[in-house]
Structures are given as C-alpha cells and as structure tokens.
N, C-alpha and C positions, 0 to 999 in steps of 0.2 A: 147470466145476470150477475153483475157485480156488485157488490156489497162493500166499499169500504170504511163500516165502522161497527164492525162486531162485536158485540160484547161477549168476553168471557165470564161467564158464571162460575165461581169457584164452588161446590158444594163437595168440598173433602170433607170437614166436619159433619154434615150429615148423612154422606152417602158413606161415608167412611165409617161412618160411628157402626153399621152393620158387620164391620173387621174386628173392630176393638169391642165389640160387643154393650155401647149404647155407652162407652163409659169412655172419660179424656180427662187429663190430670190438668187443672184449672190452669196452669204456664202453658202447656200446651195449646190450650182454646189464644191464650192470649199472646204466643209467637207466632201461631199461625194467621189470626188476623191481625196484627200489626205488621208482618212481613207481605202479606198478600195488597195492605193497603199502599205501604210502602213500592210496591212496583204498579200502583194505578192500575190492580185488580178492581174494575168498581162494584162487583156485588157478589157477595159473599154469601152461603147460604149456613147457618148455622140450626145445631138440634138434633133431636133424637132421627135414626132411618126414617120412619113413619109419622115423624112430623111432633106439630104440638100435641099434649095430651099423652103422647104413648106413653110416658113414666109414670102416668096411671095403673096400666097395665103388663109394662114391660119390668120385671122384677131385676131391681139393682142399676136402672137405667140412672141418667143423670135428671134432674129436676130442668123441668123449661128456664126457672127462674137463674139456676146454674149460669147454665149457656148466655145467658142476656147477662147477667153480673160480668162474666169474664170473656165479652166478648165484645160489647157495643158501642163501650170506654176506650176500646185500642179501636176504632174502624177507622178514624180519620176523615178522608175526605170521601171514603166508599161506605155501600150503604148495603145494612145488616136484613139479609133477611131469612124469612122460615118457611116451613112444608108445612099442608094444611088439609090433611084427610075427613072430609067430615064426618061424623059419627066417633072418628077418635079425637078430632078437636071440635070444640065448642066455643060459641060467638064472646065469651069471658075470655079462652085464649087468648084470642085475637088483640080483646081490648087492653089486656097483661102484655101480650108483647107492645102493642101501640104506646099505648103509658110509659113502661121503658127506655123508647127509642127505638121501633126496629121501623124500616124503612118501606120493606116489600113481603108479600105472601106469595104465595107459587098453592093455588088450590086444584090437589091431588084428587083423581078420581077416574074408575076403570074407564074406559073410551065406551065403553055400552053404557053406562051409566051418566050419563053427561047433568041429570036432571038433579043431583044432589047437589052441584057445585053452586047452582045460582043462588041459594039465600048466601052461603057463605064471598061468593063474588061482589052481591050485593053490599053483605054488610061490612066486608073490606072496604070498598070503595066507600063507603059513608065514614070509614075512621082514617079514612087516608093515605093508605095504601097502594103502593103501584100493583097493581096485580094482574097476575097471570094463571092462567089456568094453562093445567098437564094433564092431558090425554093417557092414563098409563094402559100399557098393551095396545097401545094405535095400532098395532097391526094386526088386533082382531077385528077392525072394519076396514073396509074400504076406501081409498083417497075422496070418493062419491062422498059416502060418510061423514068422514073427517072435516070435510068441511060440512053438509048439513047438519051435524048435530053442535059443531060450532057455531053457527046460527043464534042460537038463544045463549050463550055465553057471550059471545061480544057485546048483542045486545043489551044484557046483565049487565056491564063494566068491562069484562077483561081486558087489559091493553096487549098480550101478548096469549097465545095461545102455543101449544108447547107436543111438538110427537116426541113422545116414549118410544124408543127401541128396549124393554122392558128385558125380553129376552136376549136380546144381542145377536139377534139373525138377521137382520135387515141386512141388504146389500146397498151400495151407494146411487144405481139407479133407482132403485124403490123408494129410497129418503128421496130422494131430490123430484122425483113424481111429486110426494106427498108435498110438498113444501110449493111447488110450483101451480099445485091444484089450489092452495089457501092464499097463495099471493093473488093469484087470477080471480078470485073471487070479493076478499076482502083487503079493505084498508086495516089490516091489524099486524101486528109484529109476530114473528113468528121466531118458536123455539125449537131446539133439537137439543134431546136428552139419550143418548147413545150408551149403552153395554157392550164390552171385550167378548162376546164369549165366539164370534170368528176371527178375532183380533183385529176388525175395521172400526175400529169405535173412535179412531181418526180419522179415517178415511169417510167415515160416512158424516162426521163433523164435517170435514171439509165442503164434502158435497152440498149438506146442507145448508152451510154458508155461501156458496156458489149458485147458489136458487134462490137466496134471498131472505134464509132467514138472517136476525140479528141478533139473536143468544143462541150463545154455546154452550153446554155443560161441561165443564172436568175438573180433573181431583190432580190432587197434589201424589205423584206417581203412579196415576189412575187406580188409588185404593178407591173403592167399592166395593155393591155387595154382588157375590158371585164373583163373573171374570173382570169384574172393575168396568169404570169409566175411561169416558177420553183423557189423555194426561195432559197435563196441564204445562208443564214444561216441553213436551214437543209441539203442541198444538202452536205456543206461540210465536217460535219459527217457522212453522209452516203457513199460516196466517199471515206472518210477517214475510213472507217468499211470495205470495200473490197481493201483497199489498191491500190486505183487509184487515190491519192489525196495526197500530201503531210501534213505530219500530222504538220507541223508548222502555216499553219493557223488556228485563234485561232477563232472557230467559237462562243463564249461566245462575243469577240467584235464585231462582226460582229452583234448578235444579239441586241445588245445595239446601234449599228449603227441606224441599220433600227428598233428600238422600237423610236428611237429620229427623225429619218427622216419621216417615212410612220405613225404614230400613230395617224397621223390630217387626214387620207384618209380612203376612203371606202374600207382596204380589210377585204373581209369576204371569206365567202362557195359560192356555186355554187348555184344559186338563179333557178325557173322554166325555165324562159329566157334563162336561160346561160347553161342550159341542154341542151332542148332544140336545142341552137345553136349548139352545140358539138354533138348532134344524127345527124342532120340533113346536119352539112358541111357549118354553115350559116357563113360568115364574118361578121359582125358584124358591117362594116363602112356602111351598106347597110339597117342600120336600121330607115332612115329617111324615105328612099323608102319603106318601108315595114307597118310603122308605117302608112305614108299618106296614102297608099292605103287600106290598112283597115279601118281606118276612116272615107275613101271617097265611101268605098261600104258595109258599116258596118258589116264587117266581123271579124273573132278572127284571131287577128295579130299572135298568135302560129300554127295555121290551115294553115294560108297564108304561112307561113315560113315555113312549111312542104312542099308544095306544088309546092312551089318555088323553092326547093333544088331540086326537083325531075326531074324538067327540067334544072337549070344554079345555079353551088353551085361556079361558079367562078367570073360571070360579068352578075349577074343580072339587068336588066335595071328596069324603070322607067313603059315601056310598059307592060314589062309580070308579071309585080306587078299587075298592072291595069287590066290583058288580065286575069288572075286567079283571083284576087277578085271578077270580074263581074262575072265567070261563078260560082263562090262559092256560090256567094249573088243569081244567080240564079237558083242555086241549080242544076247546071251539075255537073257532073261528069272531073276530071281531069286528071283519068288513061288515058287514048286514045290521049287527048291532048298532055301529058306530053312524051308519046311516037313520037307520029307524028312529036313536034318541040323539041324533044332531045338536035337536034344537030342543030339546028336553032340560030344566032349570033343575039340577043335582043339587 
C-alpha cells in the first residue's frame, strides 16, 4: 500500500525530555522548534514525557506554561502540539494549552484501557483540537483488539489512532499486520509510535508507512526514553528513497540540528537491559519496581523481568515484583504460577 504523504511527527521535546530529565533551557525549546518549522516539520510535539499536568507530580520538571511560552511563538507555519494522559491531565489543561495556541493533542492511554480516553477525546474535539488517540503497549492486545476497542474512540472524535511499540520489540511484520487490520476496517488515519530497543525503530516506521499509516514519530537523533525513538534525520531520507516524503526537506540540517542539540546525551545502541525489555514487553517506567525487588530478594533483575512479563507486561505492581522474586530466591518454579494468575489485576 502506498502512502505518499506522511507526516513526520517530531516529539524530541517530549519524548526526549525523559533523557534530560523533564527539564530544557528555554533557547533550546525555541531552536528546536524554529529549526524543525523551518524544514516543513508540520507537527511538533512539545512537554513533559507524560504529558500535561506531569509538573504536578514530576519534581523539578518544567511547568506546561514554560513549554507553550518558549515554544508556540517560533512554530511558524507548523502546528504545536501536546500528550495527554488522563488522570495526569485534566480538561483545564487542555483549555490552558488551547487559550495559548497549541494546535493538536495526542490522548495517551494503556491499550487495555481504551475507556478513559473518550471524555478527554470528547472534550478535545469541542476546543478544537485535531486529535489522536495512542494505544500505549499495543502489543499487549491483539491486531482483533486494536481495532475493536478503537471502535468507541473513533466514534468519540479521534481523527487518527496511533500503535505504541512501547517496548521496542515489535518486528516490521507485526507493525504492518496491525496497521493493515485498522485500515481494512476503518476510514481513520493511522499512527506509528516506534522504540530502539531491537534497533528497528526505522525499520518498523517504515513498514508502517508502507501499510498505510500517515504519522510517523521521531526524535531529533532518536533521543527518547529507554533505547530512543526513530530518528528523524535518517527517517527522512529513507522516506524520501520510496517517495512518501517530500524531497524539500533537507535532511543534511536536520542532522546538524540534532548533532548540536542531543550530542550532550546518552544516545547510543541497544544495551542488555534494553533488549531485554523489547523480548520481554517490559515498560520501562517499572524499573524502580523491578530493580527494588531484586535487591530485596537477591535475585537477577534480568530473570525477574522475564518473569514478570510473563504474567503483567501492562500494570505490573509492586506485589508481583515481590510475589516472583520470593519464589525465584526460593527456587520455585514460575510456569504454574504465571498461568494461574495470568489474568489476575496486581
């Protein structure tokens, strides 16, 4: 299926801000989005990792108000937008970035959970908003799934619907399944949000562009959180080699972009860990839990995360960190267990 006019979504400021740790020196917000507008980047994703609201909760993070100050005044002819978790944002958010100028929302929520996003889908779309809703961990359902429980989102508003490779285990047959299952059902635009942690997080962009979706995500030298995103400076030669990418961006500045922005940060390759996570379906915000409980029952934190995945790769708790370390440390067995409480809400 060919697709010639994909949008690239730039979300280095927010998927990045999980590198720099929720914090960007106000020239930076605003060389990054005038440089991005400047090569007819059209949508830009600015804000805390976890969206509006997190500088609630996230100590020393940057204020929402920040971000929209030093961001929405350089966008130019491209259009500003933000992540939108609900229970960490609230329908005031929304109306705070709207008032400001911000253009689009992107409403985050686990793929099991699809039923929070509709008030906030809703009441996007009543302030004007182009919005899309993001599946995160799409790949704890089924392509079956993915589209029924999309179902009552489109229906809601959403104009685009969006698969999370959350973990960065997906292969490029599996993206392009999932994407080919949502075209064949609905008339809605479809996204792909791709993590490094097998290093395809081009590769499986690709694919998913080749099936039909029309947003891409990547970062300015694939910073992100974990093993990064797709990067943005190779993605648009490659885009631009099958001709689904307009060849006027100049991806030579782009690279000079991000060698001047991300060259102070950790991106590298796929480290054990970050395998790993991507075999296994691990999130990665779950590594505090994972870390304590192996220290607490001197177990191998890589073991533990196997094990764990095997019974909850969506909302593992604190408990069944704890409930598998002891039997590890006591040398049971976890097959039997991990069956019995499958479907068990830790």
């Amino acid at each position: 299926m060919a697709n010639q006019n994909v949008n690239l979504l730039d979300c280095t400021i927010r998927d990045g801000s999980y590198v720099t740790h929720y914090y960007w020196e106000n020239d930076v917000l605003e060389k990054v989005v005038s440089s991005l507008a400047k090569q007819s980047i059209k949508y830009i994703e600015i804000g805390n990792g976890t969206g509006m609201g997190a500088y609630r909760t996230v100590p020393d993070s940057l204020e929402d108000k920040v971000y929209y100050e030093h961001t929405i005044p350089f966008k130019g002819n491209s259009l500003i937008g933000s992540f939108c978790i609900p229970g960490t944002a609230t329908f005031d958010d929304l109306r705070l970035f709207r008032e400001l100028g911000g253009d689009f929302v992107r409403i985050g929520t686990n793929a099991t959970q699809t039923e929070k996003a509709l008030p906030f889908i809703e009441k996007a779309r009543e302030l004007g908003f182009w919005v899309s809703c993001n599946l995160m961990k799409t790949y704890a359902i089924s392509k079956y799934q993915w589209v029924q429980y999309s179902d009552k989102l489109v229906k809601a508003g959403a104009e685009c619907i969006y698969f999370v490779d959350s973990a960065g285990g997906m292969l490029p047959d599996e993206v392009g399944e999932y994407v080919k299952a949502m075209k064949d059902f609905y008339d809605v635009e479809v996204g792909f949000h791709g993590h490094n942690n097998f290093l395809l997080a081009n590769a499986n962009s690709l694919k998913a562009a080749e099936c039909g979706a029309k947003f891409i995500d990547v970062t300015l030298g694939g910073l992100g959180r974990g093993a990064g995103n797709a990067q943005l400076e190779s993605m648009v030669p490659i885009l631009q080699k099958v001709n689904m990418l307009s060849q006027d961006i100049d991806f030579f500045a782009l690279a000079d972009l991000a060698d001047s922005i991300v060259s102070g940060y950790n991106v590298k390759g796929s480290s054990k860990r970050e395998i790993n996570i991507g075999s296994s379906n691990f999130h990665d915000s779950f590594t505090s839990k994972l870390e304590e409980a192996a220290k607490r029952y001197n177990v191998d934190a890589d073991q533990l995360l196997v094990e764990v995945c095997k019974i909850n790769i969506v909302n593992p708790s604190a408990e069944l960190f704890d409930t598998v370390a002891e039997r590890m440390a006591d040398g049971l067995s976890n097959e039997f267990f991990a069956v019995k409480y499958h479907h068990k809400d830790f």
